[in-house]
Steps between C-alpha positions, in 0.01 A plus 500: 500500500280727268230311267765590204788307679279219604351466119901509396608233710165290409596592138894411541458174691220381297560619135319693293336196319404362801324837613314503199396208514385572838317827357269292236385297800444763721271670211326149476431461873332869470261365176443221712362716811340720253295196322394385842367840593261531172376153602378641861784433736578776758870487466588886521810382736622267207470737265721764688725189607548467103503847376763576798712194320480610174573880588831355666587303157413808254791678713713195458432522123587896508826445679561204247444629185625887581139688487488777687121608689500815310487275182227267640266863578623635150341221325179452726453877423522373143237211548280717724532792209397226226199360707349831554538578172314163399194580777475817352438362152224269593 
């Protein structure tokens, strides 16, 4: 199976709630890794453990809610557009 059919099936047996659900904790085990690395821990693996999970649930959220990539790079061009424009005025 291709990452797309496996994230369907997850999607389809699970639910979309569910896999939301599943999404927001994801994101919160990531803030959690994060807050122990600005206190000192060396937890680089954890980190990419996390960001690896959360990757997997931002597709899940694409393929649930219809967004295509091109529309995810469209609007960080946007973003990235309206933060250089902010460094550039100070």
């Amino acid at each position: 199976m291709t990452g797309k059919e496996i994230q369907t099936a997850v999607i389809e047996k699970y639910g979309k709630q569910h896999q939301t659900f599943v999404a927001i904790e994801e994101m919160a085990e990531l803030t959690k890794e994060l807050t122990k690395n600005i206190r000192g821990n060396d937890n680089r693996e954890g980190i990419i453990e996390e960001m690896a999970d959360v990757y997997i649930c931002l597709n899940q959220m694409q393929l649930i809610h219809g967004i295509g990539l091109n529309e995810i790079v469209e609007m960080m061009e946007k973003k990235f557009k309206r933060t250089e424009e902010r460094l550039a005025n100070g």
